[in-house]
N, C-alpha and C positions, 0 to 999 in steps of 0.2 A: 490808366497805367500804360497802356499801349501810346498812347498820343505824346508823356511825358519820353519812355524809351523812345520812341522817334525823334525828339527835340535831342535826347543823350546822343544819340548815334550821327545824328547830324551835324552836333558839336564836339564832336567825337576828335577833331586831330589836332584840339588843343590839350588834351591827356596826355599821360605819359605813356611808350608803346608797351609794358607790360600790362596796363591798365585796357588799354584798347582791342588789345587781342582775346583779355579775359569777359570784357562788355559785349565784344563782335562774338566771341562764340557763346556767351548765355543768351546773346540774341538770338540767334540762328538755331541754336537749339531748343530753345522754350517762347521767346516775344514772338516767333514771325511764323511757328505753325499755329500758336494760340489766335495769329490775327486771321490767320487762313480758313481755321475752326468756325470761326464768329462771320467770317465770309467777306471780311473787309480787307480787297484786295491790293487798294493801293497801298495802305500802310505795311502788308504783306510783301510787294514788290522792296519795295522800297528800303525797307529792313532787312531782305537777303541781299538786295546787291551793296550795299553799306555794310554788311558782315564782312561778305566777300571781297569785299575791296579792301578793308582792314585783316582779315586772316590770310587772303593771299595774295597779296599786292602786287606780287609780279605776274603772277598767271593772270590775275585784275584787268591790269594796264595791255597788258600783249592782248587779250579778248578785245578787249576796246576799241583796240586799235586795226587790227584784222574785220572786225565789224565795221569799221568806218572805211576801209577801205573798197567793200562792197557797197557800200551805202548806196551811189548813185545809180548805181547796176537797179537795187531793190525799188528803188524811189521809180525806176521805171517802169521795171513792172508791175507794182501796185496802183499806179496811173493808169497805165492801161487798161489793168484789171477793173476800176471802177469804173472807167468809160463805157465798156464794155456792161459790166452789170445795170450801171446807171440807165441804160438807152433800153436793155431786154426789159426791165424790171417794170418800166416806164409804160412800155409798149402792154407790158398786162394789171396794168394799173394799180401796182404797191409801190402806194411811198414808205420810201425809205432815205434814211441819213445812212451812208458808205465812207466809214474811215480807214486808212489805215492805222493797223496797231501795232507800236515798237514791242517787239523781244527782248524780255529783259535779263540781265548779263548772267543771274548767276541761274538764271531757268536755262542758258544755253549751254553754262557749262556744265549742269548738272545731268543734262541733256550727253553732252561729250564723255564724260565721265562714267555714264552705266553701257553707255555704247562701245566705250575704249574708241571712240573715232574723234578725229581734227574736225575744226570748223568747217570749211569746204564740204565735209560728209554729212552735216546737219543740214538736213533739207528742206525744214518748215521755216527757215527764218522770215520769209515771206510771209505778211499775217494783215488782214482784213475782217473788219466788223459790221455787220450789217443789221441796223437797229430799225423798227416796224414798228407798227400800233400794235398789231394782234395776232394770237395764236396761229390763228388763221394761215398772216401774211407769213408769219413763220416757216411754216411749211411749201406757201407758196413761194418762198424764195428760193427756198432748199432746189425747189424744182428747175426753178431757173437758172442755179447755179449745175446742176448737176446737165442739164442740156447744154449747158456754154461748155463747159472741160467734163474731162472726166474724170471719176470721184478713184482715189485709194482705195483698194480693200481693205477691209479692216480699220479703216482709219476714222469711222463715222460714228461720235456717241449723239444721243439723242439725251440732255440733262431736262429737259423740258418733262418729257412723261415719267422718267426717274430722274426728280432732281436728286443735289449731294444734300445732304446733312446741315450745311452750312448755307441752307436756302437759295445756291446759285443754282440756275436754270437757263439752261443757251443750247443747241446745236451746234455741233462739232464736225465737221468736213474739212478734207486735206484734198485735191485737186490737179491733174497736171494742167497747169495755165500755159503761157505764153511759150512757146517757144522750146517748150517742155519744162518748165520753172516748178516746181513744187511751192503750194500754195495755200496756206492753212486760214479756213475761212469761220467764224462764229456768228450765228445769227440769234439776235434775242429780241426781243420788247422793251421799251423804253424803262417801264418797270427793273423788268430783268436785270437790266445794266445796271439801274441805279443802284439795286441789289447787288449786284456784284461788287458795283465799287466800293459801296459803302455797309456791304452786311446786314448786319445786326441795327446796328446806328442808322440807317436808312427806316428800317421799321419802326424802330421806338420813338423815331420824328414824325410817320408820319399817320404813327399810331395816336399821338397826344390829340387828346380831346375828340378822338372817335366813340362812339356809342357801343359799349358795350365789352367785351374784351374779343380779339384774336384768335381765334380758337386755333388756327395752322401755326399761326406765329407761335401760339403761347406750346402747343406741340412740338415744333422745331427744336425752341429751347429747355425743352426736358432734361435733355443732356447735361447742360449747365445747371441748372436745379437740383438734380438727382446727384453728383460730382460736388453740389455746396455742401447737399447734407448728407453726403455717406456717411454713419458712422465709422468710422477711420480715427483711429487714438495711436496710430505709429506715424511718425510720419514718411517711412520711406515706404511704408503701402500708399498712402496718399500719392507718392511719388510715382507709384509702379501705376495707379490708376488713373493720373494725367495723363502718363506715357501713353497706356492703352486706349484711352477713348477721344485724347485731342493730338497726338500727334500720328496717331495710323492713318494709313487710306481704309475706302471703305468698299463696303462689297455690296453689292445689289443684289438680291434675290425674289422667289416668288411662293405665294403663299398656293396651295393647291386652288382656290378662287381666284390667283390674277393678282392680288395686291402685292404692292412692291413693300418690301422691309429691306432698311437698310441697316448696317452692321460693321463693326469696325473689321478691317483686313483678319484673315486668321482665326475668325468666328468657326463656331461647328456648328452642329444640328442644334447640342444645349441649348448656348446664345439665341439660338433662333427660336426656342419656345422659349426663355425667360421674358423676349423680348413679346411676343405673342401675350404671356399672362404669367403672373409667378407659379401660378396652381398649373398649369401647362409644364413647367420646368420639373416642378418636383414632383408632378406625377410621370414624366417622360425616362420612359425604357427603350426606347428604339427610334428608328429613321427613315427615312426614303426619301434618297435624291434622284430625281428626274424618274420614280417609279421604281427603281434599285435599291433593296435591305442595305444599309452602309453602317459602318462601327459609328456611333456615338461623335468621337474623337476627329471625325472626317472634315475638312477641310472645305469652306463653301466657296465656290468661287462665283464671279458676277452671271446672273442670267438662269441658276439655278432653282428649280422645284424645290422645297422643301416640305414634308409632311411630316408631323410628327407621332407617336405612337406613345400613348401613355394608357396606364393603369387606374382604376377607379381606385384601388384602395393600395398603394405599394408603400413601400418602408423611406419613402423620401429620397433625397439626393446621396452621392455619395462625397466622401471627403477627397477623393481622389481626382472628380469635379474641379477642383480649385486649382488643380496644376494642370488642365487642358483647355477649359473657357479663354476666350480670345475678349470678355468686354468688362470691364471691372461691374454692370449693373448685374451682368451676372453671377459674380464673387460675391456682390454684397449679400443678393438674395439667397446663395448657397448659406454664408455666413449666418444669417436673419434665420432663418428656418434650424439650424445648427443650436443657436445661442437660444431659441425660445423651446424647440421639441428636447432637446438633449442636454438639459443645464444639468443636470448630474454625474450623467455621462464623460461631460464637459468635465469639470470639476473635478474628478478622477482621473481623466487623460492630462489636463495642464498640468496636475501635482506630479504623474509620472514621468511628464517630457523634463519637468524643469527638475526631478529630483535624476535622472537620466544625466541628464547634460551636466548637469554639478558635478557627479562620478565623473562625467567622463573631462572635466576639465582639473580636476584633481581637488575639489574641495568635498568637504563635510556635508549633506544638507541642513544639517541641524543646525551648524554653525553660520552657514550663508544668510539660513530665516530665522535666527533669533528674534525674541523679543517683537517688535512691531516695524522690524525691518522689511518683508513684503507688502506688507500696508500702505508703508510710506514708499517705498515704488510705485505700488497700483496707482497715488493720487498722484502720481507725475503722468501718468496715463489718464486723468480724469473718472477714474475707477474708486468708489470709495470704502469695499472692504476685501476681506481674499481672497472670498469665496468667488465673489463675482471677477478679479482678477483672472484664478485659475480658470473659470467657465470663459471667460476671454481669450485665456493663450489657448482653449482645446477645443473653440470653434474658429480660431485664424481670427479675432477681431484684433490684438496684438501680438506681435515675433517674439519665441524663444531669445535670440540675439539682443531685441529693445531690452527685456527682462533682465537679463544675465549680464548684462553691461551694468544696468544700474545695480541691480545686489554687489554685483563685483566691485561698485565702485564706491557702496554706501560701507562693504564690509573693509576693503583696503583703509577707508576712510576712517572709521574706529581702531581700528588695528596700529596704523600710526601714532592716534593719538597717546593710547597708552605705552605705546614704547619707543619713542621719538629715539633716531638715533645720536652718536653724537658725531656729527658731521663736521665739525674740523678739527677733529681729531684725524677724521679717515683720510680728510681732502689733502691734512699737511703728510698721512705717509703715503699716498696716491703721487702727488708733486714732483715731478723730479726735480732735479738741481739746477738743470739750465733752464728755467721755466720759460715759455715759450709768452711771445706777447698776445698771439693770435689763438682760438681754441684750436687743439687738435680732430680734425676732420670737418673743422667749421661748429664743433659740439661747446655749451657752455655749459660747464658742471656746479649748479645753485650757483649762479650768474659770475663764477668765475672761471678764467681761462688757466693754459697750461696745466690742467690736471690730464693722469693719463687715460685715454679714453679709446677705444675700439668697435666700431660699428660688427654690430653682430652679422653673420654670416646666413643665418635662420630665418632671414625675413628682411636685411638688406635695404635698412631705412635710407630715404633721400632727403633735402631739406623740400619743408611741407608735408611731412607725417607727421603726425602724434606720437612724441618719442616718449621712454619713461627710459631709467638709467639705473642698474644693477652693477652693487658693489662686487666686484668678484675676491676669489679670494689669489692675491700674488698679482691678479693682472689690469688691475685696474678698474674702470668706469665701462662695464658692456653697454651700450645703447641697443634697446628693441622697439619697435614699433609699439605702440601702443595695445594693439591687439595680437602681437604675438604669442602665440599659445605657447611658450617657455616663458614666459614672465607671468602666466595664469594658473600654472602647476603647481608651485610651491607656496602653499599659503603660510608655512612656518616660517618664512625667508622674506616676508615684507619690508620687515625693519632695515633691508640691503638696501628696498625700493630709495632711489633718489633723482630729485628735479631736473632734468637735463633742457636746453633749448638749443636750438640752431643757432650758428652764427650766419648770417645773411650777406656778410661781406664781405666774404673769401671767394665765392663764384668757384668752389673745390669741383673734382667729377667725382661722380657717385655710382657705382655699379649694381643695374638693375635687370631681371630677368625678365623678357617679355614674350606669350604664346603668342604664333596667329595663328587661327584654322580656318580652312576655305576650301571651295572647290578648287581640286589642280587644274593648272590647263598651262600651255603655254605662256612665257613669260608673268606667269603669277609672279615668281621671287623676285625675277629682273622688277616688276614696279612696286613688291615692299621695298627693294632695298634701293631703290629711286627715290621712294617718299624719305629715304633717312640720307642719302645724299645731299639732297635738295634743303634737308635742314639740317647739314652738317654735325650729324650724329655720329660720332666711333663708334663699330662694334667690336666689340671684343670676341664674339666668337658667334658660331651661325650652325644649326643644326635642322636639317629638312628631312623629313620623309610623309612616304605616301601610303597611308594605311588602306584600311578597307570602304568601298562605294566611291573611289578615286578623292578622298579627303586626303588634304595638304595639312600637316602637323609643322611649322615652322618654329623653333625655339631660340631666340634671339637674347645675348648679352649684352646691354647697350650701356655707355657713359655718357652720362647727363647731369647737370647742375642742381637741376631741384625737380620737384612733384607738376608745375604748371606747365614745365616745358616735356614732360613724362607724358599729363594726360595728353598734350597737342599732338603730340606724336602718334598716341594711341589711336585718336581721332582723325587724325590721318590717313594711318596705316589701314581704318575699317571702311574707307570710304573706298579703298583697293576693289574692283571686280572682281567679284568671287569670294570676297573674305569675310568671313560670316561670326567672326569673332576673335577679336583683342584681350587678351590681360596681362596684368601682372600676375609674376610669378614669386612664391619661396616655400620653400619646404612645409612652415609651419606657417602658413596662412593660406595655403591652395590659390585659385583665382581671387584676382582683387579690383 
């Protein structure tokens, strides 16, 4: 899959540009941390700066070009730099191959971008490789290196004794070289490399027809394994649990004995014993990092002690659990232990969240579950009766929301049938007299135009939402979004429901409300409303304040064409320094 999106991306700028900006960013956001996960780094290079070059071609081209400008400046110094290592290295007997390594465009910009600094200010572009037989020479390079210049602080990881996840393993040193030139140096094993280059797909080549199986390799890829077969029947849990364990960085920690566990970013103490043993998890009541009682809840950062503190005989995990764990392997096993100790329990909590949520969306329950209508939900969940359905939504193995979309739309679905309205009857006193040739707001009402129609105010549909279209009474065709909670209230009022679509060929604006919240600091707002300059966005109007722990509340009206050019913007907007989150806004849909 990854090899074929390479081949896409490559052939990429014979598409058309809405098409290429939609490919370049499901790249960049799902193919090229997936390759990075798996540890195959050229397909990883390769794939951001191909994104990068199709989502921001001018920023693109100007790096490129600033980069080549230095070029010969770098080519000199990295000349020298290996003469110099080549002759010390030589002198104490490790061979080694000394390459330089190019900087690839969108690691620089991304680089610039968490910095808020220009190219000039990015110091490592200078970048050398130094490949060896053995562990050994490894370290004897390091030494070599660190007597010719001197080393950065802080700047030295060692992935050798803690590799990543993704089975790369190198030393990491930054340097002042020549002349004072900042100088970023990686020393690994021949092995190492090829691993790096090639990941995953380096081992399975040259595992074939080895004796026996892999026991580290087959270790590594647990993750992948464990991630095939969660049980997972939603799929945008599936979705939250790629997010969590293949595109986070990760954290290094240490076991009271010295062993390294590694963990995705944002782990706590939990993670840290689910990952130890399931029975460790669920009997774990407390913590101690670095020797310090700490809450549960605490944050592990790289380099950390962990100890955990468990019970012989306690009452299991809590469900509260599921909204602090940082690794989806620990969700499942919260879930696992939920769904086999507490199927009762379970089964009594689902019926009362979903008969909960029906009240509070304005329907009957009786009326929602007649007849064999949750049944036939469960099996669109792969669930085959109700009992065991409800014992799934009250230990999290499926969402209230997956639930309540499909009764909502199996009950809308009978409801029509019996009382179809008669719709052109309504359409010809809806029509005005000048009928217009084009739909009004770009809306088509049952695939015809010039009926009168009004985009609702409550939820502020764009084209690219899920619209549904309510008769009113006197004013026409209201359009709401799909999941607008005013078109889920009145279940006596169906027979108003009618088919509305966009029309895609008017290129109309559409007015939409968008949050951002972030750390304040100086020019935070000056570089939101940069990113909406730069892509020619109108606002319509701009509200700022700074509430409490110096948090920036930005509330933006923006005019825009449709939902693709909505989410780029939002995507955008959260790549801003400091800004910790993007939505859309309306009344009756909260964030979106």
């Amino acid at each position: 899959k990854l090899a074929d999106r390479l081949h896409n991306m490559r052939t990429l700028k014979y598409m058309p540009e809405h098409k290429q900006r939609r490919i370049a960013l499901e790249t960049l956001e799902i193919f090229a941390p997936l390759a990075h996960r798996l540890g195959i780094s050229n397909i990883k290079w390769e794939l951001e700066d191909l994104s990068f070059r199709y989502l921001e071609p001018e920023k693109y081209y100007e790096l490129v070009e600033k980069v080549k400008q230095k070029r010969r400046e770098r080519e000199q110094i990295i000349s020298e730099a290996i003469r110099a290592l080549s002759q010390r290295l030589g002198e104490v007997e490790i061979k080694a191959d000394i390459q330089g390594r190019p900087k690839h465009f969108y690691s620089i910009y991304k680089k610039m971008l968490k910095g808020n600094k220009d190219l000039s200010e990015i110091y490592d572009l200078s970048a050398i490789r130094i490949l060896v037989d053995t562990v050994k020479d490894c370290y004897g390079a390091l030494g070599v290196v660190h007597t010719l210049w001197k080393p950065l602080p802080l700047r030295f990881k060692d992935f050798i004794a803690m590799p990543k996840t993704n089975m790369y393993q190198s030393l990491h040193t930054t340097v002042i070289g020549t002349e004072g030139h900042p100088l970023e140096i990686q020393i690994r094993t021949i092995d190492m490399h090829r691993t790096s280059e090639y990941g995953i797909a380096a081992h399975w080549r040259y595992k074939e027809g080895a004796k026996g199986a892999n026991k580290d390799f087959d270790e590594k890829l647990a993750w992948l394994r464990q991630l095939s077969e969660q049980d997972s029947k939603d799929p945008s849990e599936f979705m939250e649990s790629l997010k969590m364990d293949i595109f986070n960085d990760e954290v290094f920690v240490f076991t009271p004995k010295g062993d390294v566990i590694d963990l995705p970013s944002g782990s706590i103490p939990i993670d840290f014993a689910y990952r130890i043993h399931t029975d460790v998890g669920n009997r774990c009541v407390g913590a101690r990092i670095n020797g310090k009682m700490v809450p549960l809840e605490s944050k592990l950062t790289n380099g950390d002690i962990v100890e955990v503190i468990t019970v012989k005989h306690g009452n299991g995990p809590s469900r509260d659990w599921l909204n602090i764990v940082g690794s989806s392997e620990s969700k499942n096993k919260i879930r696992a232990w939920f769904k086999k100790e507490k199927r009762e329990e379970n089964i009594i909590k689902g019926r009362e969240s979903l008969e909960k949520e029906s009240k509070k969306l304005g329907y009957d329950w009786r009326d929602l579950t007649k007849g064999d209508r949750l049944a036939d939900v469960g099996k669109k969940f792969n669930i085959q009766n109700e009992d065991d359905l409800m014992a799934a939504l009250g230990y999290g193995g499926v969402t209230l929301h997956g639930i309540m979309t499909k009764l909502i739309e199996a009950y809308k679905k009978e409801i029509r049938s019996k009382s179809p309205p008669d719709v052109s009857k309504i359409l010809a006193k809806l029509r005005p007299h000048n009928t217009k040739t084009k739909a009004d707001h770009g809306i088509l009402v049952e695939g015809e135009a010039g009926v009168m129609v009004r985009l609702a105010k409550c939820c502020n549909p764009v084209p690219g939402d899920a619209i549904v279209g309510y008769i009113t009474r006197g004013r026409g065709v209201s359009v709401h979004r799909a999941d607008c909670n005013n078109v889920l209230v009145n279940p006596s009022e169906y027979e108003r429901m009618i088919e509305v679509i966009w029309d895609f060929t008017l290129g109309n604006l559409y007015r939409v409300t968008v949050e951002v919240v972030g750390s304040d600091r100086p020019e935070l707002l000056t570089d939101v409303m940069m990113v909406l300059s730069e892509s020619k966005i109108k606002i319509s109007s701009l509200n700022a304040k700074i509430g409490k722990d110096n948090m920036a509340a930005i509330t933006l009206t923006l005019d825009i064409t449709n939902l693709n050019q909505l989410e780029h913007i939002m995507i955008k907007m959260r790549r801003v320094k400091n800004v910790y989150s993007v939505y859309r806004s309306a009344p009756n849909l909260g964030g979106v």
